[in-house]
Biopython code that builds the backbone (N, CA, C, O; Angstrom):
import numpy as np
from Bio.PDB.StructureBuilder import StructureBuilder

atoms = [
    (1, "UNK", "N", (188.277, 23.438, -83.607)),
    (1, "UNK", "CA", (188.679, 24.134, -84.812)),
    (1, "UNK", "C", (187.599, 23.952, -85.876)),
    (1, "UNK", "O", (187.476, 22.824, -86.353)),
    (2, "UNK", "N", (186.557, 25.241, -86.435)),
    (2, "UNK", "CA", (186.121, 25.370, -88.081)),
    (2, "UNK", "C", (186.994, 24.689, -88.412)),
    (2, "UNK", "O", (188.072, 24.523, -87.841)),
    (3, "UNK", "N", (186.425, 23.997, -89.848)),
    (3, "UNK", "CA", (186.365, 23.991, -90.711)),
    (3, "UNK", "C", (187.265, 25.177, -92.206)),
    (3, "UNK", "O", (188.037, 24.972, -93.143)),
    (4, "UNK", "N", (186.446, 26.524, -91.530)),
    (4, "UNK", "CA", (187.037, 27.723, -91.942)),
    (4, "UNK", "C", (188.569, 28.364, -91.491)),
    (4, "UNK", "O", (189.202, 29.278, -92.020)),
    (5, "UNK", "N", (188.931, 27.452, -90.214)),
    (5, "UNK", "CA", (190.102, 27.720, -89.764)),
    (5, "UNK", "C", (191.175, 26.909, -90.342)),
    (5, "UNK", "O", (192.215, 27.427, -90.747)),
    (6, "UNK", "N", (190.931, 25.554, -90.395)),
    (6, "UNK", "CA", (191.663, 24.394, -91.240)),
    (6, "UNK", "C", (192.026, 25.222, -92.217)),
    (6, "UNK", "O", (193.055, 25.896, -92.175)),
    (7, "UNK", "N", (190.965, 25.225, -93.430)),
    (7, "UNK", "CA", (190.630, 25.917, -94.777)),
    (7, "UNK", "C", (191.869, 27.240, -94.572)),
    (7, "UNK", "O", (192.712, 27.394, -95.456)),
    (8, "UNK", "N", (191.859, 28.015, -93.499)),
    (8, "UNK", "CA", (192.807, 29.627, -93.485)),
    (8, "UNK", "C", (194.139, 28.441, -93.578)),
    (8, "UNK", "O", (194.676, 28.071, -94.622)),
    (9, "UNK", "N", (194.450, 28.025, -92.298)),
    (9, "UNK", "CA", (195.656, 27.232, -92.036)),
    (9, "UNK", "C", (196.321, 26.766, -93.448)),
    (9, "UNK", "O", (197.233, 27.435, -93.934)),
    (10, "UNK", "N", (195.911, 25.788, -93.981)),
    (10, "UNK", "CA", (196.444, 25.196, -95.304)),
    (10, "UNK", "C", (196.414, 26.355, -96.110)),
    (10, "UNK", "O", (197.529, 26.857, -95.967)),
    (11, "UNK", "N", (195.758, 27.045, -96.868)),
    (11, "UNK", "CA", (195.918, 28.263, -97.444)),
    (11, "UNK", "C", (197.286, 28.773, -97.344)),
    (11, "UNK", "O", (198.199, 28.739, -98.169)),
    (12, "UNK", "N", (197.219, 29.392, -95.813)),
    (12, "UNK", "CA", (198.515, 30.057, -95.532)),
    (12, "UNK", "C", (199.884, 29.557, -95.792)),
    (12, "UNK", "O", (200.793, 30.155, -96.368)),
    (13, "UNK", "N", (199.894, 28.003, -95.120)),
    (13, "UNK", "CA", (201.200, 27.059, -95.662)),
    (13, "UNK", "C", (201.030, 27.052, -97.401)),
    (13, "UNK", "O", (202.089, 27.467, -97.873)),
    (14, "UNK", "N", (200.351, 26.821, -98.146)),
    (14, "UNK", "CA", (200.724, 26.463, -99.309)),
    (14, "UNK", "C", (201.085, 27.571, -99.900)),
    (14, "UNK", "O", (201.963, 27.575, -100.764)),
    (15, "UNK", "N", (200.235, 29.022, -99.373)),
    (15, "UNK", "CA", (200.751, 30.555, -100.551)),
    (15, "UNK", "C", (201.978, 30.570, -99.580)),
    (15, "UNK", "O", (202.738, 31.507, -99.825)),
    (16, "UNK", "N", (202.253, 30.001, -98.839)),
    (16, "UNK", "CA", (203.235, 30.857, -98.220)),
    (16, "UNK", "C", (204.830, 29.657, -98.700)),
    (16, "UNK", "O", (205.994, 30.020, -98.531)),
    (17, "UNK", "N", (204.559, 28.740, -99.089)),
    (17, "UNK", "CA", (205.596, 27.720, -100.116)),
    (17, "UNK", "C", (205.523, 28.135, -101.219)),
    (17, "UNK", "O", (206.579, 28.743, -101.392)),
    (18, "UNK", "N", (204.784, 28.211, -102.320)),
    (18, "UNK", "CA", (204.718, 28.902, -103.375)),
    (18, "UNK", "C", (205.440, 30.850, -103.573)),
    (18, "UNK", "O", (205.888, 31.442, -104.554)),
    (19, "UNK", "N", (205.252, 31.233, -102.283)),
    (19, "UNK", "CA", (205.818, 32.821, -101.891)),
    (19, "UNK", "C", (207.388, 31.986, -101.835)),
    (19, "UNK", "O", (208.006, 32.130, -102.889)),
    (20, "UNK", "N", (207.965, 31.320, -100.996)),
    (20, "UNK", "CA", (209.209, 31.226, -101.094)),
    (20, "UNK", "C", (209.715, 30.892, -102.033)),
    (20, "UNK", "O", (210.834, 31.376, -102.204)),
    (21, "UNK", "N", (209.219, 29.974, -103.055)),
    (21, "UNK", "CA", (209.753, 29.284, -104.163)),
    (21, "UNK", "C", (209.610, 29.976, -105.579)),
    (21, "UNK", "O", (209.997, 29.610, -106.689)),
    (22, "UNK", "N", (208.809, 31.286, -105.094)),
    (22, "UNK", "CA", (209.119, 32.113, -106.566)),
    (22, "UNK", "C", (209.999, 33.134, -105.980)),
    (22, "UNK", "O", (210.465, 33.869, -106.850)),
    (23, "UNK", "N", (210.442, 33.468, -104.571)),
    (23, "UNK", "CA", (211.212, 34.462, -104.138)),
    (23, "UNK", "C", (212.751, 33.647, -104.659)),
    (23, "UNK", "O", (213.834, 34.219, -104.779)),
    (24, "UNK", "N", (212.541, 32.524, -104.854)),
    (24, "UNK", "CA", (214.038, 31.298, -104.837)),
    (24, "UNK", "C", (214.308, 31.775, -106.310)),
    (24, "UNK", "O", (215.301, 32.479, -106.492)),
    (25, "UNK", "N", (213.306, 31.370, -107.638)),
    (25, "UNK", "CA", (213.449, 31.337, -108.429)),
    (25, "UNK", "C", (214.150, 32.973, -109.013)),
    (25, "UNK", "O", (215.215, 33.122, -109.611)),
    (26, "UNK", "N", (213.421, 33.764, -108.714)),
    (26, "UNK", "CA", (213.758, 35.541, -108.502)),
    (26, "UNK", "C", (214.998, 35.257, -108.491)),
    (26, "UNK", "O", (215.702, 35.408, -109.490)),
    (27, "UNK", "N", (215.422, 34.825, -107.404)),
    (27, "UNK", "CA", (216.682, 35.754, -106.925)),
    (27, "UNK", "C", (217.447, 34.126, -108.168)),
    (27, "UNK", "O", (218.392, 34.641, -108.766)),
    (28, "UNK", "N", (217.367, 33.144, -108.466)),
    (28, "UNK", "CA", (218.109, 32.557, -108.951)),
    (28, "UNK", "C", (218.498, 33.120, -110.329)),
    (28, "UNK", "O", (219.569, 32.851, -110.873)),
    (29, "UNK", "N", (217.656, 33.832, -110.797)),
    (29, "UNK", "CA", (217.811, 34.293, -112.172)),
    (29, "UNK", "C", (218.420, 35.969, -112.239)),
    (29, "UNK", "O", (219.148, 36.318, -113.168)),
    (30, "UNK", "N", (217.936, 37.097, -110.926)),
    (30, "UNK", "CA", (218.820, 37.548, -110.940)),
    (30, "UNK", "C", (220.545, 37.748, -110.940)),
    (30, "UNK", "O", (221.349, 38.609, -111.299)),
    (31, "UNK", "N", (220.575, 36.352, -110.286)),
    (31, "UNK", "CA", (222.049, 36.084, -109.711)),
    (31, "UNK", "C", (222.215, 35.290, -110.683)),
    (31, "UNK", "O", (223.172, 34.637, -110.266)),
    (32, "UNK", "N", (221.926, 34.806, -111.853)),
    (32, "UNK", "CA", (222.048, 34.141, -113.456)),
    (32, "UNK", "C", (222.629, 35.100, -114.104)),
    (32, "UNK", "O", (223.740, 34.959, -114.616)),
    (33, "UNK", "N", (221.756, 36.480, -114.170)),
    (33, "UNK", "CA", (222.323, 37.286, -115.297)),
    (33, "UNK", "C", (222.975, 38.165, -114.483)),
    (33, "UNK", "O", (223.030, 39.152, -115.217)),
    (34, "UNK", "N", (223.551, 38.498, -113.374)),
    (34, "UNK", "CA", (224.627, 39.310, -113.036)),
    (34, "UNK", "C", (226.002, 38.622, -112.428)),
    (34, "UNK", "O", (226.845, 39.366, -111.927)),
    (35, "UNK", "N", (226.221, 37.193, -112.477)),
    (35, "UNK", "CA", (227.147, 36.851, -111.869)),
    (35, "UNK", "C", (227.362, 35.104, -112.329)),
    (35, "UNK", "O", (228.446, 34.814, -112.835)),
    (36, "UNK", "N", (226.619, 34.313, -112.193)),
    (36, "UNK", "CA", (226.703, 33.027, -112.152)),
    (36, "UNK", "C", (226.891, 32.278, -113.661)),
    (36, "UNK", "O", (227.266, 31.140, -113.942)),
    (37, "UNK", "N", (226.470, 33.404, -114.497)),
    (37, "UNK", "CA", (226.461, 32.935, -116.308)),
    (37, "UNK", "C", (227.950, 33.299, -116.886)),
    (37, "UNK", "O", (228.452, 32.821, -117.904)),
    (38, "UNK", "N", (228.612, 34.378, -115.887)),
    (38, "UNK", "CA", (230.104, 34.119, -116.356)),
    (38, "UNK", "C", (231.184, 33.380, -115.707)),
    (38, "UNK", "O", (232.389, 33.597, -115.836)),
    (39, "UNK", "N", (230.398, 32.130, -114.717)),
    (39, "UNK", "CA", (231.598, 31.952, -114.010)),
    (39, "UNK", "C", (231.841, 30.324, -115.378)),
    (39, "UNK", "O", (230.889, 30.186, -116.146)),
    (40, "UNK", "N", (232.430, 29.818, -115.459)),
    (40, "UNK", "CA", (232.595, 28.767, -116.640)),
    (40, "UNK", "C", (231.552, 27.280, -115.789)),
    (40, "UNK", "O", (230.499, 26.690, -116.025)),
    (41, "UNK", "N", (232.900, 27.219, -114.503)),
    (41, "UNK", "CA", (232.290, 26.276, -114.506)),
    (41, "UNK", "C", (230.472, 25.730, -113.743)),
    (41, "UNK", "O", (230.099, 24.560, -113.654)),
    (42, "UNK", "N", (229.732, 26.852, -113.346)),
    (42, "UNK", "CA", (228.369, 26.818, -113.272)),
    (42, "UNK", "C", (227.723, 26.553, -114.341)),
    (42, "UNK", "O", (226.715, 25.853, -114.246)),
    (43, "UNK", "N", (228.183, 27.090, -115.725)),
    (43, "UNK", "CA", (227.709, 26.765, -116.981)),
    (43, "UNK", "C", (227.671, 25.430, -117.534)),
    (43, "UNK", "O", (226.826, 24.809, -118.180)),
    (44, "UNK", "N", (228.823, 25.166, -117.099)),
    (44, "UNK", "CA", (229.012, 23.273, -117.326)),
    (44, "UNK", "C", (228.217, 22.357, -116.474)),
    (44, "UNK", "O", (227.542, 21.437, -116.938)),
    (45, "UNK", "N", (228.297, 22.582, -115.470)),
    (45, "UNK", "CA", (226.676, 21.834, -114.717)),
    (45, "UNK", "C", (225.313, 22.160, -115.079)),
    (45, "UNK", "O", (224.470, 21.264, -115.038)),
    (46, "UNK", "N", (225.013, 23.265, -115.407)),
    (46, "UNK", "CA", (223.607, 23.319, -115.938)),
    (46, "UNK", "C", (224.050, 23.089, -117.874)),
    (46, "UNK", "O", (223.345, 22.368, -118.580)),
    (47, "UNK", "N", (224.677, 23.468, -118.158)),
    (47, "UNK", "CA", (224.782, 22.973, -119.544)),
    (47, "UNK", "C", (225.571, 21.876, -120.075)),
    (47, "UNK", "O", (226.348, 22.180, -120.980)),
    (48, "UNK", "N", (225.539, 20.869, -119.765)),
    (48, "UNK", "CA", (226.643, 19.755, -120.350)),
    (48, "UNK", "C", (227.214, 19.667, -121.173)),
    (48, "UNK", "O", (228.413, 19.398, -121.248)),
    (49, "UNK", "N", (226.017, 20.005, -122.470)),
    (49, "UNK", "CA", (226.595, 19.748, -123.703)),
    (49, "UNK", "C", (226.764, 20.758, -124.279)),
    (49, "UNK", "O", (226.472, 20.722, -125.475)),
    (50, "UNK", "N", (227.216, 21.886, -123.798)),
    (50, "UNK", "CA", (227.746, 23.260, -124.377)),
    (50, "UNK", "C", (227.851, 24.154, -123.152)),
    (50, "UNK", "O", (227.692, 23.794, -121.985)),
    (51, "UNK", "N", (228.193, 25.589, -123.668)),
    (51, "UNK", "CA", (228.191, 26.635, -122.967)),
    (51, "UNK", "C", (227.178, 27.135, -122.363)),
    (51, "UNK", "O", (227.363, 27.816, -121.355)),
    (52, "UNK", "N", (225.697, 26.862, -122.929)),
    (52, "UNK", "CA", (224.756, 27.668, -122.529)),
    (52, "UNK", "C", (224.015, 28.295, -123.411)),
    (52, "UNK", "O", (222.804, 28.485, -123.300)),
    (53, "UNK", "N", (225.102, 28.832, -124.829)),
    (53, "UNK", "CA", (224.828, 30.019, -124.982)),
    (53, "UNK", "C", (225.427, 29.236, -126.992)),
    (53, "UNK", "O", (226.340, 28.507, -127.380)),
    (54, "UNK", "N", (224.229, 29.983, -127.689)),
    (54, "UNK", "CA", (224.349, 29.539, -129.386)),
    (54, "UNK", "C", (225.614, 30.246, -129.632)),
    (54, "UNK", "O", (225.900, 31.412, -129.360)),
    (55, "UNK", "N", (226.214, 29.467, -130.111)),
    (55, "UNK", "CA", (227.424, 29.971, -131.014)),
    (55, "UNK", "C", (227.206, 30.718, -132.178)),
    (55, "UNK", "O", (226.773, 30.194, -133.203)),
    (56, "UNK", "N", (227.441, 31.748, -132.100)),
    (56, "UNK", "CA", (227.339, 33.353, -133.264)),
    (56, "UNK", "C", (228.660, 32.908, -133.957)),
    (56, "UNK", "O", (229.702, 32.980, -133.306)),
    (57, "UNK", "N", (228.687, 32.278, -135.728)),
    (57, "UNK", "CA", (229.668, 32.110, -136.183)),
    (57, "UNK", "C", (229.904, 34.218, -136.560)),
    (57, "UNK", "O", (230.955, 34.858, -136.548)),
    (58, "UNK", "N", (229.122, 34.489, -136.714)),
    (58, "UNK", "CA", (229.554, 36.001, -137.368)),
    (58, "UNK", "C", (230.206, 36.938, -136.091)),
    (58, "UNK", "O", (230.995, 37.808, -136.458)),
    (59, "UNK", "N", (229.958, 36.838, -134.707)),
    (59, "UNK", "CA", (230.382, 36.813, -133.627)),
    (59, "UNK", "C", (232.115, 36.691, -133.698)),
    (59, "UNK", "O", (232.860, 37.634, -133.432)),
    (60, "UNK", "N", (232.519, 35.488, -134.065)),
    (60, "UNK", "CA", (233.472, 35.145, -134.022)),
    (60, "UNK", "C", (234.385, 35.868, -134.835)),
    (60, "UNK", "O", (235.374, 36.502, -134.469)),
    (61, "UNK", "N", (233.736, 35.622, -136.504)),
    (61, "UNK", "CA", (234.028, 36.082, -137.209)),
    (61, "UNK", "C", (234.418, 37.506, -137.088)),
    (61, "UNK", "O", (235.613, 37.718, -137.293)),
    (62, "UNK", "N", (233.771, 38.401, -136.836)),
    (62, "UNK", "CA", (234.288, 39.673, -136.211)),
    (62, "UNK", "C", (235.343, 40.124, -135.259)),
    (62, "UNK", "O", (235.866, 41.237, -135.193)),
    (63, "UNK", "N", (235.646, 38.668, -134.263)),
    (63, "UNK", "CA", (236.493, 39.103, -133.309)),
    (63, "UNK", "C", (237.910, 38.988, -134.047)),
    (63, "UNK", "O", (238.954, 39.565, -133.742)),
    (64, "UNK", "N", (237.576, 37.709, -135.545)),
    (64, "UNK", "CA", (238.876, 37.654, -135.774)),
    (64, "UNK", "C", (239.378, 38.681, -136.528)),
    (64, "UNK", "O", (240.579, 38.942, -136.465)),
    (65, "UNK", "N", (238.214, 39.655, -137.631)),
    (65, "UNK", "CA", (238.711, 40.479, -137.836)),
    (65, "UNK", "C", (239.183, 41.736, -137.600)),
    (65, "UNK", "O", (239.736, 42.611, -138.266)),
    (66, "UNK", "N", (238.726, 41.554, -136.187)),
    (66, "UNK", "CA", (239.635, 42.829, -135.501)),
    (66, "UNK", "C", (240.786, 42.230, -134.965)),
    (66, "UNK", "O", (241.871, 42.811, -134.969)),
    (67, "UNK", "N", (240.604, 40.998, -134.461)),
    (67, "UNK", "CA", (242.359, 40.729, -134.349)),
    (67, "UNK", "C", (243.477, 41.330, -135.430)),
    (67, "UNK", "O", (244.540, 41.943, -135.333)),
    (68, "UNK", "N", (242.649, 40.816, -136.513)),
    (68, "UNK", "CA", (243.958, 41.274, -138.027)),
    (68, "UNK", "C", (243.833, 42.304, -137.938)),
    (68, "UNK", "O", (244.944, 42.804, -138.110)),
    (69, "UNK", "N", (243.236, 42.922, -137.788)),
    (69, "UNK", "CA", (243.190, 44.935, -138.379)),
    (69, "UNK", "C", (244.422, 44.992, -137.010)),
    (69, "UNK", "O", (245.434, 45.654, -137.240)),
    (70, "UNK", "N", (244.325, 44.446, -135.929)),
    (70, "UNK", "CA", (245.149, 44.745, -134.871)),
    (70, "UNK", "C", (246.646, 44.523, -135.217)),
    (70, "UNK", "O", (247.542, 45.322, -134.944)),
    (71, "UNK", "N", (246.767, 43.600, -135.711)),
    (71, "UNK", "CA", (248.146, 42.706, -136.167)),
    (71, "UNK", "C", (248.519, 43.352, -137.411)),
    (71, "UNK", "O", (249.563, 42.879, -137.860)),
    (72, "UNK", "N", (248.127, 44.067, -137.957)),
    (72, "UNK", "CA", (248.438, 44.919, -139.659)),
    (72, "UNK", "C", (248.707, 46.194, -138.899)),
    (72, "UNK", "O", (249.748, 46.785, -139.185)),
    (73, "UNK", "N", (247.861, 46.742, -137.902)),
    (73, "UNK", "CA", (248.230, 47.964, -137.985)),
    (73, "UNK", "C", (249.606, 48.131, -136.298)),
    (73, "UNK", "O", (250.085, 49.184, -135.876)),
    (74, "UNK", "N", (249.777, 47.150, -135.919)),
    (74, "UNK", "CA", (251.217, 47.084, -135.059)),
    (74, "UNK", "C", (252.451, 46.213, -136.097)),
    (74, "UNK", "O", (253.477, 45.674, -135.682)),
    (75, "UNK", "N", (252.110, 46.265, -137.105)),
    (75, "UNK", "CA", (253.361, 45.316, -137.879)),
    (75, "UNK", "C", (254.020, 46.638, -139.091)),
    (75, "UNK", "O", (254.947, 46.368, -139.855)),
]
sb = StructureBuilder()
sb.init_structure("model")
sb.init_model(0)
sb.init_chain("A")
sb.init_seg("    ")
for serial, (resi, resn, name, xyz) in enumerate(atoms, 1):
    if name == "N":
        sb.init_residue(resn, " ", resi, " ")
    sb.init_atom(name, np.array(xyz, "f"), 0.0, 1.0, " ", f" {name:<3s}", serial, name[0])
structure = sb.get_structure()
C-alpha cells in the first residue's frame, strides 16, 4: 500500500464521519422545528431551567385580553 492510498483511505473515513454527523445534526433540527419543540416533555430535558423558549410578557398579555373581550361579549 502508497502512501497515497493510506492518505485516500483516512480521508474517506473521516469526510465520510463528518457526512454522517452533519446528516444527524440536519435531520435533528428539522425534527426540532416540526415536531419535537412541541412535545413538553423533550423540552424539559434539553431545557431544565425553562421551556426553551423567552417568555413574551406582551404575548401573554394579549392572550389575556382576548380572553376578556371573550367573557364580556358571552356574558
Amino acid at each position: 500500500m502508497s502512501w497515497e492510498e493510506v492518505i485516500k483511505e483516512a480521508l474517506t473515513v473521516i469526510f465520510s464521519i463528518v457526512f454522517t454527523l452533519l446528516l444527524i445534526v440536519i435531520a435533528w433540527m428539522v425534527m426540532w422545528h416540526l415536531f419535537f419543540s412541541k412535545i413538553r416533555f423533550v423540552r424539559e430535558i434539553i431545557f431544565p431551567d425553562g421551556d426553551g423558549k423567552q417568555k413574551d410578557p406582551s404575548k401573554k398579555e394579549e392572550l389575556r385580553n382576548r380572553r376578556e373581550k371573550r367573557q364580556r361579549k358571552d356574558s
